[in-house]
DSSP file (Angstrom, degrees, kcal/mol; ACC not computed):
  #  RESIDUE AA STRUCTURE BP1 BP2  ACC     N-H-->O    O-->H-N    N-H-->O    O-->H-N    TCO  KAPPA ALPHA  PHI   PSI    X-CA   Y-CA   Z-CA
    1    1 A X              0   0    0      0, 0.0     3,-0.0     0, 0.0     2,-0.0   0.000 360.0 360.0 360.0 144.1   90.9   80.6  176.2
    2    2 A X     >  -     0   0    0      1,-0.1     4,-1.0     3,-0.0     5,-0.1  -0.552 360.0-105.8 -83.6 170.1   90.6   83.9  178.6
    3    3 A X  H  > S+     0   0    0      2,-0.2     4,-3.5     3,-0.1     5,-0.3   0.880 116.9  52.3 -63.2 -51.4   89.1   83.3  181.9
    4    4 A X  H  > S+     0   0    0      1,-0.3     4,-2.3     2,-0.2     3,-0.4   0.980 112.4  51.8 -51.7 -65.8   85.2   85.5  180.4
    5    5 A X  H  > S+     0   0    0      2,-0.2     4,-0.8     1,-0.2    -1,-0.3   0.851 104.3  44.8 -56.7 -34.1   85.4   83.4  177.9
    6    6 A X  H  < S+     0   0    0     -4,-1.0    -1,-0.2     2,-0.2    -2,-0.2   0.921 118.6  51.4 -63.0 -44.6   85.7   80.3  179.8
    7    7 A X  H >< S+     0   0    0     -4,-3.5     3,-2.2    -3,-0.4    -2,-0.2   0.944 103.9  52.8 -52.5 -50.2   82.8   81.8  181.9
    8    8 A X  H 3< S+     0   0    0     -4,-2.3    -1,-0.2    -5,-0.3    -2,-0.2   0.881 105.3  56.0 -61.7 -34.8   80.9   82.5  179.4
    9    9 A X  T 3< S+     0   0    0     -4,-0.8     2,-0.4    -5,-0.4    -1,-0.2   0.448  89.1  90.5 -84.9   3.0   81.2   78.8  178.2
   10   10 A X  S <  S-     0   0    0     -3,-2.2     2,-0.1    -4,-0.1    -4,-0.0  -0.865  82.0-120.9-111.6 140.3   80.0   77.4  181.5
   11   11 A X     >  -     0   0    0     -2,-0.4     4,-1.9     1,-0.1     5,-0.1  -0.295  28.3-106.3 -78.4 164.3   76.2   76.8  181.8
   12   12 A X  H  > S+     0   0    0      2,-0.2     4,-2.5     1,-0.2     5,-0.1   0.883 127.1  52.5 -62.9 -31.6   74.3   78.6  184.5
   13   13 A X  H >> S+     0   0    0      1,-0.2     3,-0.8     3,-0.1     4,-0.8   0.921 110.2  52.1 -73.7 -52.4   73.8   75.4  186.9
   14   14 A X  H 3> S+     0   0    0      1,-0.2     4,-1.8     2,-0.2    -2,-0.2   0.758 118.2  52.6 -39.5 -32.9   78.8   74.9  186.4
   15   15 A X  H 3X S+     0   0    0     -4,-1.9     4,-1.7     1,-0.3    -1,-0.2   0.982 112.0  34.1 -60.6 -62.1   78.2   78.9  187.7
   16   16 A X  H <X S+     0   0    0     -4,-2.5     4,-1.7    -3,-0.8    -1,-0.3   0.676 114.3  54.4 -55.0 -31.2   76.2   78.5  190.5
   17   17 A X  H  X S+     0   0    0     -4,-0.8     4,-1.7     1,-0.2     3,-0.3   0.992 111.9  52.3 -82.6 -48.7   77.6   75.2  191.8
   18   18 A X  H  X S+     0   0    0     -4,-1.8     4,-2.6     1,-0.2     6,-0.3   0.841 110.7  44.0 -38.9 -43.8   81.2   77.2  191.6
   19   19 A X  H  X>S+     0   0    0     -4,-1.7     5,-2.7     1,-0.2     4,-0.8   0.982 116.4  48.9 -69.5 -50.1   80.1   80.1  193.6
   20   20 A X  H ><5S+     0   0    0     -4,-1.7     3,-0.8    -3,-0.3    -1,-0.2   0.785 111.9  43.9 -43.5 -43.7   78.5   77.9  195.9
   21   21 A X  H 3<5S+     0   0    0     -4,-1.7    -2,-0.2     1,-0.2    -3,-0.2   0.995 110.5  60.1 -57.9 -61.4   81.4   75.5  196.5
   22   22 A X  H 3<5S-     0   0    0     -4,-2.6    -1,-0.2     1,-0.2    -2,-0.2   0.545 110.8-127.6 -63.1  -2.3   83.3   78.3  196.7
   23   23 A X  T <<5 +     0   0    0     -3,-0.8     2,-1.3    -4,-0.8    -1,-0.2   0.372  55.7 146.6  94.5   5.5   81.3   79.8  199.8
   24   24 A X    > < -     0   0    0     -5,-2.7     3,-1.1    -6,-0.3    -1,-0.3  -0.638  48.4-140.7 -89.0 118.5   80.6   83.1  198.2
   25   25 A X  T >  S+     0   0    0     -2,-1.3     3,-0.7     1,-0.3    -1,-0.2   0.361  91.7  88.1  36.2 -50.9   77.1   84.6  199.3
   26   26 A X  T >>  +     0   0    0      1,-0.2     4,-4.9     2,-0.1     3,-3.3   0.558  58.5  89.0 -57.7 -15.0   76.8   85.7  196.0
   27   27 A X  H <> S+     0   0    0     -3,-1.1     4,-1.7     1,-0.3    -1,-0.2   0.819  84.9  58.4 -36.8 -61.1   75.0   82.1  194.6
   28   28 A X  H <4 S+     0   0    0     -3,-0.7    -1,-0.3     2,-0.2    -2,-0.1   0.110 113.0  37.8 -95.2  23.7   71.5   83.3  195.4
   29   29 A X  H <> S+     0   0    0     -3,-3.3     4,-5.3    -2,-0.1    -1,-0.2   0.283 109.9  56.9-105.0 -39.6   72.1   86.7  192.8
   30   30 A X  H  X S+     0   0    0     -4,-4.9     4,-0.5     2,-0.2    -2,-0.2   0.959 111.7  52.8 -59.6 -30.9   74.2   84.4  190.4
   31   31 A X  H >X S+     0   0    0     -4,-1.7     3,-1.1     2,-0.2     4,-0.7   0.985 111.7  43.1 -61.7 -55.0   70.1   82.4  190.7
   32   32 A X  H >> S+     0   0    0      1,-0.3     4,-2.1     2,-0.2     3,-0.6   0.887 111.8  50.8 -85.7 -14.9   68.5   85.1  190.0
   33   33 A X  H 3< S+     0   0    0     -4,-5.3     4,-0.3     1,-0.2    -1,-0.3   0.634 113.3  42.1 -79.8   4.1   70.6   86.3  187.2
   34   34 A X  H << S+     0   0    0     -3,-1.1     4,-0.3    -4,-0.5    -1,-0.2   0.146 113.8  58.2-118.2   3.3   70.7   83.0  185.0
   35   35 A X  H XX S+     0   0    0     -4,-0.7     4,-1.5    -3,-0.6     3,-0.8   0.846 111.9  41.4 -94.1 -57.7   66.8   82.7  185.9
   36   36 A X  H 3X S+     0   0    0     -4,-2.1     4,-1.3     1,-0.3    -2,-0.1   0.749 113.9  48.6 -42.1 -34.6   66.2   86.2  184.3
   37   37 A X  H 3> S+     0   0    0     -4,-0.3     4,-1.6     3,-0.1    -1,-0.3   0.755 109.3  57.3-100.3   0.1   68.3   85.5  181.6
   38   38 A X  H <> S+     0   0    0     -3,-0.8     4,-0.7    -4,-0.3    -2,-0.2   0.814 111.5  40.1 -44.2 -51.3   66.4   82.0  181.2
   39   39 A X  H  X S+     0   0    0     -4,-1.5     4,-1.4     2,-0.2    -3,-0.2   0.821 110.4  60.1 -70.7 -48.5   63.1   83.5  180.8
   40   40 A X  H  <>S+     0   0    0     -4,-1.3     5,-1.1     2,-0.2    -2,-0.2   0.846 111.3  41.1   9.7 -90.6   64.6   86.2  178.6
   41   41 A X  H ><5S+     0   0    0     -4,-1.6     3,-0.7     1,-0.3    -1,-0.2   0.681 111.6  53.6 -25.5 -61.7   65.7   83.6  176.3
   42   42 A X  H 3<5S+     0   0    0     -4,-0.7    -1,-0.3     1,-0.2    -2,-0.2   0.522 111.0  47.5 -73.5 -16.5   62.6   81.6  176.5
   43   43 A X  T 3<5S-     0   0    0     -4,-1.4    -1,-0.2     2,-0.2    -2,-0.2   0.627 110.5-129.6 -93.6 -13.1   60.5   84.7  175.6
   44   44 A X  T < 5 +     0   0    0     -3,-0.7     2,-0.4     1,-0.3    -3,-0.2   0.964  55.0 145.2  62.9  51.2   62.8   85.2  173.1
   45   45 A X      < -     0   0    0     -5,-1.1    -1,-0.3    -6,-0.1    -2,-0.2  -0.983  48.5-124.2-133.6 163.0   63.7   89.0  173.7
   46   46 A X     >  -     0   0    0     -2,-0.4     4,-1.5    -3,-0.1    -3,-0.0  -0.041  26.4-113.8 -82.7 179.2   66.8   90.3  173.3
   47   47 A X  H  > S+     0   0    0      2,-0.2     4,-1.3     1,-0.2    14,-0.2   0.715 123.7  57.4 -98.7 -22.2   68.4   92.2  176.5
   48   48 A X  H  > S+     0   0    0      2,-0.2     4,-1.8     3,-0.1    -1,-0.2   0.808 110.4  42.2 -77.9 -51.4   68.3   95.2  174.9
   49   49 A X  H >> S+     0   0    0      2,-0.2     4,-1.0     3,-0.1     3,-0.7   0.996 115.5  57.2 -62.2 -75.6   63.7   94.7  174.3
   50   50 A X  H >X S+     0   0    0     -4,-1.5     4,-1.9     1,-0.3     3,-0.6   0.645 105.6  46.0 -32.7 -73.3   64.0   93.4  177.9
   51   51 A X  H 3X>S+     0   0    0     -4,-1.3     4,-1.5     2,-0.3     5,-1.4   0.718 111.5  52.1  25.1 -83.7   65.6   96.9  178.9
   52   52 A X  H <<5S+     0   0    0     -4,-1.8    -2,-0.2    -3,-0.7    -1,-0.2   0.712 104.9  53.6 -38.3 -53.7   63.2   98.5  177.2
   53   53 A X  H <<5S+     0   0    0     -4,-1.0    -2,-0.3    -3,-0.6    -1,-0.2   0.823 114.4  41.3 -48.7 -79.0   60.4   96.8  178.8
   54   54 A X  H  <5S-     0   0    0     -4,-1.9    -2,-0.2    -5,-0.2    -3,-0.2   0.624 111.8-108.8 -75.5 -22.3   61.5   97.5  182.1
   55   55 A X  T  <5S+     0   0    0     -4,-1.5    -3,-0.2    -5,-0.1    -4,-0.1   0.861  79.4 116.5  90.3  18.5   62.6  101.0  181.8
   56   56 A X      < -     0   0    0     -5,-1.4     2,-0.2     1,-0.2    -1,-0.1   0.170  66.9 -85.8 -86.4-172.4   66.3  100.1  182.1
   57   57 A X     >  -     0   0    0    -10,-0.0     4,-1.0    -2,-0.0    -1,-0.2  -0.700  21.1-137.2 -92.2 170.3   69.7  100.1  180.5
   58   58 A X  H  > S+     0   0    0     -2,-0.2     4,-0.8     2,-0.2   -10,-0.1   0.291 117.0  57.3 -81.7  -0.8   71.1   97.1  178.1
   59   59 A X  H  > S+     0   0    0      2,-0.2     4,-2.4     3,-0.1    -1,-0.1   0.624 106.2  46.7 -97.1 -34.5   74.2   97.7  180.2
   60   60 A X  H  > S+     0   0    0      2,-0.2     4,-3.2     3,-0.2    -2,-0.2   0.894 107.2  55.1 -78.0 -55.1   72.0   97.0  183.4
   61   61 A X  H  X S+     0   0    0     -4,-1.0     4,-0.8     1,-0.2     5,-0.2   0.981 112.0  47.2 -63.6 -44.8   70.3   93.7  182.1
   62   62 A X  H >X S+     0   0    0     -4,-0.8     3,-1.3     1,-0.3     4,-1.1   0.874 107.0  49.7 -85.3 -22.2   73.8   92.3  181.4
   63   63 A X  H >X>S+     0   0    0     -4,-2.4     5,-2.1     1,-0.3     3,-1.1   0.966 111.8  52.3 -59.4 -33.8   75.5   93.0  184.4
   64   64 A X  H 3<5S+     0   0    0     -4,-3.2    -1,-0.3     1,-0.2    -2,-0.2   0.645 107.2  48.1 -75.5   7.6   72.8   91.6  186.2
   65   65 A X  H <<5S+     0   0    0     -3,-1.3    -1,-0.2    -4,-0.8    -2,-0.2   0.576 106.0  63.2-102.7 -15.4   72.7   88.4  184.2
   66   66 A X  H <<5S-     0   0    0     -3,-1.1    -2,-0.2    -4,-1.1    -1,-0.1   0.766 118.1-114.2 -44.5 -35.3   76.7   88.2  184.8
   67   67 A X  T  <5S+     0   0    0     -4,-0.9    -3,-0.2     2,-0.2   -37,-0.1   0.436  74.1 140.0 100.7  27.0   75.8   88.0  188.3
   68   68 A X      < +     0   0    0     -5,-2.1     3,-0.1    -6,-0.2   -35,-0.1   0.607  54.9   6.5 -67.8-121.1   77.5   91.3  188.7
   69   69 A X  S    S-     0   0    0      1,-0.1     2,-0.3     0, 0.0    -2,-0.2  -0.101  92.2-104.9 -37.9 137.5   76.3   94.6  191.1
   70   70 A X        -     0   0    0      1,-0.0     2,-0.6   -41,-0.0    -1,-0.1  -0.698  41.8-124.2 -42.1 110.1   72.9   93.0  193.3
   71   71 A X        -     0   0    0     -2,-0.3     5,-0.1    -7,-0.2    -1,-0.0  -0.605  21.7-106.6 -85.3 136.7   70.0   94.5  191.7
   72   72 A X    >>> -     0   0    0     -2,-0.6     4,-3.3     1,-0.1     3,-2.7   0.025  23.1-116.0 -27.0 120.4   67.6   96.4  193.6
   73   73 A X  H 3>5S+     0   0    0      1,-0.3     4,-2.6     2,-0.2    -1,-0.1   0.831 113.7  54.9 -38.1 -35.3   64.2   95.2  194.5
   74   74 A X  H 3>5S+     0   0    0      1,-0.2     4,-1.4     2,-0.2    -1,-0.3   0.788 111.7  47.2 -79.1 -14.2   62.3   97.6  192.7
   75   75 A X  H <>5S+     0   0    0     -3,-2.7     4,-1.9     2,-0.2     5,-0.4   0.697 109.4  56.2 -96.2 -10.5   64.3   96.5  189.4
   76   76 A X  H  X5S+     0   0    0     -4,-3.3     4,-2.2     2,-0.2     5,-0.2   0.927 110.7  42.6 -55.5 -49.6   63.7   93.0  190.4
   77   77 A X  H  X<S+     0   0    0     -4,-2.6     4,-2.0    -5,-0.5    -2,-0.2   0.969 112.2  52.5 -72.6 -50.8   60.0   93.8  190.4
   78   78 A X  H  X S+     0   0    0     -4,-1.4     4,-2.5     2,-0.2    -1,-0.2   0.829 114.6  42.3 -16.5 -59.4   60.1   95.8  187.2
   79   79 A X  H  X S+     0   0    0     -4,-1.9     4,-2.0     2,-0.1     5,-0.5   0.902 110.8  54.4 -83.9 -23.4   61.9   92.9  185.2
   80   80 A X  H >X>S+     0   0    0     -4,-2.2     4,-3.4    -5,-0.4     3,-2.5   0.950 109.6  51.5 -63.6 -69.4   59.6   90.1  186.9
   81   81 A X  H 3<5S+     0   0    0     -4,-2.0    -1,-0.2     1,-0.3    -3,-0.1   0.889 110.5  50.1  -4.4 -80.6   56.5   92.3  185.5
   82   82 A X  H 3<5S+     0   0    0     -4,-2.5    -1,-0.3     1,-0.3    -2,-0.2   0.549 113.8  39.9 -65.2  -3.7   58.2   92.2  182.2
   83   83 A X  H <<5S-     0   0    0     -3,-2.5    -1,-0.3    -4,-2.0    -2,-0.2   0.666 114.7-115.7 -80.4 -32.6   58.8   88.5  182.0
   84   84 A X  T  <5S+     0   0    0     -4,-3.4     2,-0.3    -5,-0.5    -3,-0.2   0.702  70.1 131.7  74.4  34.1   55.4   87.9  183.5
   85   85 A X      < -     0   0    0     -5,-1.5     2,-0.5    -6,-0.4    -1,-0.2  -0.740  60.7-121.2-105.0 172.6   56.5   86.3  186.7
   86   86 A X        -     0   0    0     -2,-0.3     2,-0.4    -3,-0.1    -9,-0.0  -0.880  30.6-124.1 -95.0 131.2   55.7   86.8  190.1
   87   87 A X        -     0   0    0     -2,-0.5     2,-0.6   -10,-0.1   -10,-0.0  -0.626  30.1-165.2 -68.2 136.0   58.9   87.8  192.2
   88   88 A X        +     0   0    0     -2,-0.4     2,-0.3     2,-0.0    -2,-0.0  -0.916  13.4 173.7-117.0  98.9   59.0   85.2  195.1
   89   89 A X        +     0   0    0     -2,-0.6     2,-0.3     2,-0.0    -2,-0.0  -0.848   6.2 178.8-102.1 153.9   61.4   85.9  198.2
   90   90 A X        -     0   0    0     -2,-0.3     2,-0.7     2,-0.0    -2,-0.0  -0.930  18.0-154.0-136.9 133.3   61.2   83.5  201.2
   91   91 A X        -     0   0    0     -2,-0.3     2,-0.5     3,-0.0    -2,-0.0  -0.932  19.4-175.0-104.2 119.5   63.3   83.7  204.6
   92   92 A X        -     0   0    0     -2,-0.7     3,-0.2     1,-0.0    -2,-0.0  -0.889  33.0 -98.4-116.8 122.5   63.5   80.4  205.9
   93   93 A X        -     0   0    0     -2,-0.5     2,-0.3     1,-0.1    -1,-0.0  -0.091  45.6-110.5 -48.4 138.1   65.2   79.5  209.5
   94   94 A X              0   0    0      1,-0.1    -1,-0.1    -3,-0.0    -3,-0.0  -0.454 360.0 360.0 -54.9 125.6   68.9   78.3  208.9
   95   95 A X              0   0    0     -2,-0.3    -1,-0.1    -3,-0.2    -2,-0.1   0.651 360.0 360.0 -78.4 360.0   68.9   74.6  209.8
């Protein structure tokens, strides 16, 4: 099986605990792309309707649900709109 395809075959939390173990920074985009493409799902639009919605590409929703490029706040806010969530950030002191 190629390595995408073995990604692909891993569920969002086997992504996130990998990234995490592995120390990469990236964890808390790989959360918000498997949250987006959660509600997605659960709304039952395609990525492409999603996209659409948001004023986007279908090329744009999937990298960011790969966990690729960091998306921008304002397309954060744009796709939270179009799910009908609220975007939530918090900075919280390192312990």
């Amino acid at each position: 099986m190629a390595a995408r395809a073995r990604a692909e075959a891993k569920g969002p939390v086997e992504r996130l605990h990998e990234r995490i173990v592995a120390g990469d920074r990236g964890w808390f985009f790989a959360r918000i792309a498997d949250r987006v493409a959660e509600r997605r799902n659960a709304m039952g639009l395609s990525q492409r309707q999603l996209a659409e919605l948001c004023g986007t590409t279908q090329s744009a929703i999937a990298r960011l649900e790969r966990g690729g490029r960091p998306p921008r706040i304002d397309t954060l806010l744009r796709i939270a709109e179009a799910l009908d969530c609220e975007l939530v950030v918090e900075l919280e002191p390192r312990k």
